[in-house]
C-alpha positions in Angstrom: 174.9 -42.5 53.8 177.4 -41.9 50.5 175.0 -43.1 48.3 171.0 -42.9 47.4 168.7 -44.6 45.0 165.5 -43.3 43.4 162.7 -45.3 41.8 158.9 -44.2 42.0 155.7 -45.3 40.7 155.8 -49.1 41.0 151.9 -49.1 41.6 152.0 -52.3 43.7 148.8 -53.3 43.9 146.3 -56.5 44.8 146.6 -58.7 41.7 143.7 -58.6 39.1 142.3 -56.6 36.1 143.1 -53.6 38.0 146.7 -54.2 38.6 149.0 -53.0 36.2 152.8 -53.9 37.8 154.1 -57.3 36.1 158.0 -56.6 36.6 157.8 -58.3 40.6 161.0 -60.6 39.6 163.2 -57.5 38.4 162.1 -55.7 41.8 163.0 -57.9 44.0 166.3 -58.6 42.5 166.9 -54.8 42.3 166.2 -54.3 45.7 168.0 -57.1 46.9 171.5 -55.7 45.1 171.1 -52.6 46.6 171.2 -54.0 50.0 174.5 -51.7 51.1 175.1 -50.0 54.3 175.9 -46.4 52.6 172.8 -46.8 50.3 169.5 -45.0 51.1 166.9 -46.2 48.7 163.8 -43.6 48.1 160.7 -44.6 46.8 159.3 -41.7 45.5 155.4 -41.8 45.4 153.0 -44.0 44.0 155.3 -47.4 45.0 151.7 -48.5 46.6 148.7 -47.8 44.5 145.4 -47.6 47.4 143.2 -47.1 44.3 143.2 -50.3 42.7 141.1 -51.5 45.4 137.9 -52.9 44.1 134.6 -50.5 45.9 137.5 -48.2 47.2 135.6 -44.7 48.0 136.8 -41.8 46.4 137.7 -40.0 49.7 140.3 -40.0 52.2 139.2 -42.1 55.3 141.5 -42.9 58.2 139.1 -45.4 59.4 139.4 -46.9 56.2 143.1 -46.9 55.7 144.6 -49.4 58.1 142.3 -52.5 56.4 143.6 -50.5 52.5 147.0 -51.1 53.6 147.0 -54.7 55.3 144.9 -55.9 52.1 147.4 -55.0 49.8 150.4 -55.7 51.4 148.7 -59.3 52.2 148.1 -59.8 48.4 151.6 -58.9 47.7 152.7 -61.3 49.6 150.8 -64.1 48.4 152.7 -64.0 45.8 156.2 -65.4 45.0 157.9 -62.4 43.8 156.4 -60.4 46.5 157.9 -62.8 48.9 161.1 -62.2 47.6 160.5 -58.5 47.3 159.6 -58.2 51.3 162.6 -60.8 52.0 165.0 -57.7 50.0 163.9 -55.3 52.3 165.0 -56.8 55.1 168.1 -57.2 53.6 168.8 -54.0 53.2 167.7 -52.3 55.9 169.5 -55.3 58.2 172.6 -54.6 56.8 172.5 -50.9 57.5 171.1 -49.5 54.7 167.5 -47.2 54.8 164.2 -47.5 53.2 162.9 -43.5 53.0 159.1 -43.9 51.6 157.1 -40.8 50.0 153.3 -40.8 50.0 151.7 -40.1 46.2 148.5 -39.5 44.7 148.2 -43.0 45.0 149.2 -44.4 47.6 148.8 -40.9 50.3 147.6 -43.4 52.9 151.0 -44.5 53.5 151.0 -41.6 56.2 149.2 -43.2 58.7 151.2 -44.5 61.4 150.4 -48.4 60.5 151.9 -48.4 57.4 155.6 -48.7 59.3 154.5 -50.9 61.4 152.6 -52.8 59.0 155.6 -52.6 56.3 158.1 -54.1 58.5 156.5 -56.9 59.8 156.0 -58.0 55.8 160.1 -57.9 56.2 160.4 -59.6 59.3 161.6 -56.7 61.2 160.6 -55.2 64.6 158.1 -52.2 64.8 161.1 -50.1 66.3 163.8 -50.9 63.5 164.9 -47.2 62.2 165.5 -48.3 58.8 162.4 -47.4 57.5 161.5 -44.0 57.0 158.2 -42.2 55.8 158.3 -38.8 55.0 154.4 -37.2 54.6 155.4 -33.9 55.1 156.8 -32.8 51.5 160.4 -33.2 49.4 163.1 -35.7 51.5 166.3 -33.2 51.6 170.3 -34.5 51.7 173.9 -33.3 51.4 175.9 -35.3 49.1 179.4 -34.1 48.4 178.9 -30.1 47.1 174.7 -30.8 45.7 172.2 -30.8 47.7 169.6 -33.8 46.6 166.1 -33.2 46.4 163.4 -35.7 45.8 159.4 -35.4 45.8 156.8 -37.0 43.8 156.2 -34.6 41.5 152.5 -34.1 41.9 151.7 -31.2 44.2 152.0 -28.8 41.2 149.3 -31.2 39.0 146.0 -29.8 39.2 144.5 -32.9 38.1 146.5 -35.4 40.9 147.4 -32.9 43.9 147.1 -34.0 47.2 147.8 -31.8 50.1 149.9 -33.1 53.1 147.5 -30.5 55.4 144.8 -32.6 53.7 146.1 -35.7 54.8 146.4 -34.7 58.5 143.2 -33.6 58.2 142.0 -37.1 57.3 144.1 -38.9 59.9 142.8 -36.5 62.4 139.0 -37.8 61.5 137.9 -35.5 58.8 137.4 -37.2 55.2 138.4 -35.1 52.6 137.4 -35.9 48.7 140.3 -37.3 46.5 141.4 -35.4 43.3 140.2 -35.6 40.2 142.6 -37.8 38.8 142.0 -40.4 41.9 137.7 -40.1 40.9 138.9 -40.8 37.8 140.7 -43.8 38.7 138.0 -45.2 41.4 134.8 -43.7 39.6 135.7 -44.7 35.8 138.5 -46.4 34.8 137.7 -49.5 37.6 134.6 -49.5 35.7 136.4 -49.7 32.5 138.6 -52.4 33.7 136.1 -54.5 34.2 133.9 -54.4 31.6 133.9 -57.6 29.6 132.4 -58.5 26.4 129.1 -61.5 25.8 132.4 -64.0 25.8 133.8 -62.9 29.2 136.7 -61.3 27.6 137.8 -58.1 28.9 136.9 -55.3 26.2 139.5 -53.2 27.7 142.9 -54.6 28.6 144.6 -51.8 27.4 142.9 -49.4 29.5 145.7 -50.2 32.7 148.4 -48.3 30.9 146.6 -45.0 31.2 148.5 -43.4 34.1 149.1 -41.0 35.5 145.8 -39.7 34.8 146.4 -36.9 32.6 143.5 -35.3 31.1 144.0 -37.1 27.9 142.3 -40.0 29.7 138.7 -39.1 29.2 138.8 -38.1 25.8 140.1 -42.1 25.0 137.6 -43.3 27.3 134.5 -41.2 25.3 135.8 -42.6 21.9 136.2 -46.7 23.4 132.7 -46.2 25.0 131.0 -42.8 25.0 127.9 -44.0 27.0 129.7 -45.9 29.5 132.1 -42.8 30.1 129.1 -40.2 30.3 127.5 -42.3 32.9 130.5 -42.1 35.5 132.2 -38.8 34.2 130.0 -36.1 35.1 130.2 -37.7 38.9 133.5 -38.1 39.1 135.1 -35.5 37.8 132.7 -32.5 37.9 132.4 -32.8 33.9 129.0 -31.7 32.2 129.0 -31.8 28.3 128.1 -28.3 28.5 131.6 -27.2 30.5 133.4 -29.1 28.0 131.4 -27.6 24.6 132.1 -24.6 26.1 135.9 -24.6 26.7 136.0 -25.8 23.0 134.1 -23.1 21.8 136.5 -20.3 23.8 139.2 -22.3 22.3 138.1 -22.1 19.0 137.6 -18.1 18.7 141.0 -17.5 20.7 139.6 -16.1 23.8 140.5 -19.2 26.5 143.8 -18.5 28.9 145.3 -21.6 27.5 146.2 -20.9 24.1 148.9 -22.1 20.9 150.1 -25.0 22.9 149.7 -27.7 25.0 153.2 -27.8 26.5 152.8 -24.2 27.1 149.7 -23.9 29.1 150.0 -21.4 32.2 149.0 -21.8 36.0 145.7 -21.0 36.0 144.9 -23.7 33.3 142.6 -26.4 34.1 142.3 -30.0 32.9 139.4 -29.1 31.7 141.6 -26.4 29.3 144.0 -28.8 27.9 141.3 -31.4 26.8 139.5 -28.6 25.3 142.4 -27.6 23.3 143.5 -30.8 22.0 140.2 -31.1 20.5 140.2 -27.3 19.2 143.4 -28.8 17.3 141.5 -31.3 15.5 139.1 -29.1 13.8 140.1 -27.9 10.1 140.8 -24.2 9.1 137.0 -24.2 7.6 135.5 -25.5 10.6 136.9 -23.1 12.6 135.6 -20.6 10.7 132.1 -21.5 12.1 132.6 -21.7 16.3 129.2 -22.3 17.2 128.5 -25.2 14.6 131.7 -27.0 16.1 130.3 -26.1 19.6 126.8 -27.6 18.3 127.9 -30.7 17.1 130.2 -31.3 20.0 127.6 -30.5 22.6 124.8 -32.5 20.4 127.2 -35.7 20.8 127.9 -35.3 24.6 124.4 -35.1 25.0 123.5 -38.1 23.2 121.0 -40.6 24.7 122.6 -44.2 24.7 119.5 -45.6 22.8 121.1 -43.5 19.9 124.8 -43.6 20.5 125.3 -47.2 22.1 128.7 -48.7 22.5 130.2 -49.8 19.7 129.6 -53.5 19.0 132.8 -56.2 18.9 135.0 -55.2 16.2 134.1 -52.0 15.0 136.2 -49.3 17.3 137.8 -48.6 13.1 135.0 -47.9 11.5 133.8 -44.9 13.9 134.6 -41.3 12.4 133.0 -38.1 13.0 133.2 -36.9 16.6 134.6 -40.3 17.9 137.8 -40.0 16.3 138.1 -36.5 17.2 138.3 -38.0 20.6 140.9 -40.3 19.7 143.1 -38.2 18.1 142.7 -35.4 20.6 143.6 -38.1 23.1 146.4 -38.9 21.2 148.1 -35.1 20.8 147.5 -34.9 24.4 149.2 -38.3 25.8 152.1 -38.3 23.6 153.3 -34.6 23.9 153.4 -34.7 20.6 155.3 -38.0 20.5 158.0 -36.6 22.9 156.8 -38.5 25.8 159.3 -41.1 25.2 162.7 -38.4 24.7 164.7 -38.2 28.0 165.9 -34.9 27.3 162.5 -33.2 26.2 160.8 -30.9 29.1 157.3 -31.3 29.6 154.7 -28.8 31.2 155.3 -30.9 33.7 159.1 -30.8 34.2 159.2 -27.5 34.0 156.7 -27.0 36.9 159.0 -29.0 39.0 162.1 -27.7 37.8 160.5 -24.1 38.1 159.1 -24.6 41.8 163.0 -26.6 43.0 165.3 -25.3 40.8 164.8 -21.6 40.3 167.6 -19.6 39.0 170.5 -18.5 41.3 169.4 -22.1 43.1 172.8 -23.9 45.0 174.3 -26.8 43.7 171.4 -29.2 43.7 170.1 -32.9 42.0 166.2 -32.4 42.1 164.5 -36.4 41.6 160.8 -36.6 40.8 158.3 -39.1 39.3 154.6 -39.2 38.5 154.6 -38.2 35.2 155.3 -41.8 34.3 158.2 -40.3 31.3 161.6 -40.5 32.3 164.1 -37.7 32.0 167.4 -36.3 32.2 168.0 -32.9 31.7 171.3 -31.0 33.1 170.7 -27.3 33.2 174.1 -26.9 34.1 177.3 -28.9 35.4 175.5 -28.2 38.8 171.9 -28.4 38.3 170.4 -31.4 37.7 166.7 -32.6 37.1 165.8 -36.3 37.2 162.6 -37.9 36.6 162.1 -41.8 37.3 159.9 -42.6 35.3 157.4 -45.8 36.3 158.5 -49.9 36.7 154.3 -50.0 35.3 153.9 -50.8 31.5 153.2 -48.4 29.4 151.4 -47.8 26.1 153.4 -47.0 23.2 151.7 -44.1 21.5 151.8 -43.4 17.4 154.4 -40.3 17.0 152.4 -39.1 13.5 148.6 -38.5 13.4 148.5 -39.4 9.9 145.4 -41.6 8.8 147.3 -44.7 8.2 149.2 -44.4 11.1 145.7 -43.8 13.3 144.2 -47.0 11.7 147.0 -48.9 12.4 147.3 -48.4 16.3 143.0 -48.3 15.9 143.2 -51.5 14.7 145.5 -52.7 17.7 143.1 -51.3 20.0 139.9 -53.5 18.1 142.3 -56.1 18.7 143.6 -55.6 22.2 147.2 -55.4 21.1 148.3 -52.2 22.0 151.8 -52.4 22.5 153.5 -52.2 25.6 156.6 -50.9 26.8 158.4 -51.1 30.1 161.0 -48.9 30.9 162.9 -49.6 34.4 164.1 -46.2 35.0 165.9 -45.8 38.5 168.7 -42.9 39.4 171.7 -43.1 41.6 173.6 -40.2 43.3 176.5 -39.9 45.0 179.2 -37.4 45.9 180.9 -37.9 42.2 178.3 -39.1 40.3 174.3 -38.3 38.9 172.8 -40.7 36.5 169.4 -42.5 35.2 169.9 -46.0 34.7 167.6 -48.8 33.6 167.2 -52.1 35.1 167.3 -54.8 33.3 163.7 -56.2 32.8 
């Protein structure tokens, strides 16, 4: 091996309004080119997605995950791309070249012992072919030329998405354990959203697949598209009572929370919880903050709301709703877009720094350190020798409004009434080899 490939969250999944992968035919060609005998291709987490699975439970089952497996792999095949896709696997790994596969938060099933098995028959391999490598157990670790490469998913240090390998034994050994809150958030509330469709049989919220990872922006879009629909599922799924929430706004508001000034800033002990109630702490004027408890009031009044006097908004007015319903929006808003730097390859998230932080400490060796999950690609050289890479996704994704200005909030309102939120796809891979560390993109 002289040479290894990176790519994570594809999010193949069974085909429907739960999907959100639509770039099959650039796959399978990219695989298919990187069928070389020196090459190691990594999928790093998430490049399955066990969730989209229609009546899925939110829990960890072995018993469960053999039939999770064989049904999505069977629906990827059905189709012509995914044909081609499984055809490019063998190709590389019958030329010499290895397949290393890391479990996610959404796919963390792929460490049970089928899923090799499984996974190579779909290529027309034998059970035995040592080609195909899954590595459960944390970060994959090489030697090329003087760096040491590094690559994990990215999501152990996520509070929201983190999944522990211990937990996953624990499963495969016969004892369920629950999923995280961003997994009940996918199985519990956004399937639901996916599916809901309006008196025509239109779906009311196409959009709504391009909301990964599950950060906790997520709920506050979900209480401004439908806040009765999202305060039926919420509170199970994620543990989240409109009293926690008022709360956290109102420690916000008087200065006394842990997280505190900014988003990107927020400290370990922060919840999700935290950074919602902080974006919406933002929205509120100088003069409303004056008056805590009001704010907390109002907030806590509108949680609370019976759905015979908040129902869901009614076709084609999601533009006409102020008050606390745009708070929501644009609280989502400052939260999903990092303040419109989700999109720069050079910016450093919360979350790239808790990667960086946790594999690239100071005084660290030469060393290339590869992530995904946070769906935002990045480059960022901390020096000539340390170097931090983040995938990005192969998944569309929604492109956000940098400004919260009004006009620029009714405009991309507007596109939401009319379910024409852009999209953007971003085939972000990296490559390392002795000389060389770079992102590329793939052309879509």
């Amino acid at each position: 091996m002289t040479r290894v490939v990176v790519l994570s969250d594809l999010h193949l999944a069974i085909p429907g309004p739960l999907n959100n992968f639509h770039a099959g035919d650039s796959l399978a060609a990219f695989v298919a080119e990187q069928a070389r005998n020196d090459t190691t291709c990594i999928l790093a987490g998430d490049g399955f997605d066990f969730l989209q699975i229609d009546g899925r439970p939110s829990t960890l089952s072995a018993a469960q995950m053999p039939a999770q497996i064989q049904q999505t792999l069977d629906a990827l095949a059905d189709a012509d791309w995914g044909r081609r896709f499984f055809a490019a696997l063998h190709k590389l790994l019958a030329c010499g070249g290895r397949l290393v596969v890391l479990p996610g938060n959404h796919d963390p099933e792929l460490a049970h012992p089928c899923f090799t098995e499984k996974l190579l028959a779909k290529a027309g391999l034998p059970a035995t072919h040592p080609g195909l490598i899954v590595q459960a157990s944390g970060p994959w670790h090489a030697q090329l030329g003087a760096r040491e490469v590094v690559v994990g998913h990215g999501h152990r240090g996520d509070p929201w998405n983190d999944i522990d390998p211990f937990n996953v034994q624990a499963a495969l050994a016969g004892k369920d354990h629950p999923l995280p809150p961003g997994s009940r958030l996918v199985t519990d509330v956004l399937n639901v959203f996916k599916h809901q469709r309006t008196a025509h049989g239109v779906l009311r919220f196409p959009f709504v697949d391009l909301l990964k990872p599950e950060v906790p922006a997520v709920p506050l879009l979900l209480l401004y598209l439908d806040h009765w629909l999202a305060m039926q599922h919420l509170p199970r799924a994620l543990g989240l009572t409109a009293a926690m929430l008022a709360q956290k706004v109102g420690k916000m508001l008087l200065g006394t929370a842990t997280l505190a000034g900014d988003a990107s800033q927020n400290t370990d002990d922060a919840s999700p919880v935290d950074d919602m109630a902080w974006a919406l702490a933002q929205t509120y004027s100088d003069v409303q903050k004056k008056n805590p408890a009001r704010c907390v009031g109002e907030l806590l009044e509108w949680l609370d709301c019976d759905a015979r006097d908040d129902s869901p908004p009614v076709e084609g007015t999601l533009a006409a709703h102020g008050g606390m319903r745009a708070r929501m929006l644009r609280a989502f808003l400052l939260l999903a877009s990092d303040r419109g730097r989700f999109f720069d390859l050079h910016h450093r998230s919360a979350d790239d720094n808790r990667i960086i932080k946790a594999h690239l400490p100071v005084g660290a060796p030469p060393r290339v350190v590869i992530a995904g999950h946070t769906h935002a690609a990045r480059e960022v050289w901390i020096s000539p020798e340390h170097v931090y890479l983040n995938t990005g996704t192969w998944t569309d994704l929604m492109a956000l409004p940098s400004t919260l200005d009004d006009a620029t909030l009714k405009t991309w309102i507007d596109q939401l009434e009319q379910r024409s939120v852009p999209r953007v796809k971003r085939l972000t891979w990296a490559e390392v080899t002795a000389d060389q560390v770079a992102l590329h993109d793939a052309i879509a």
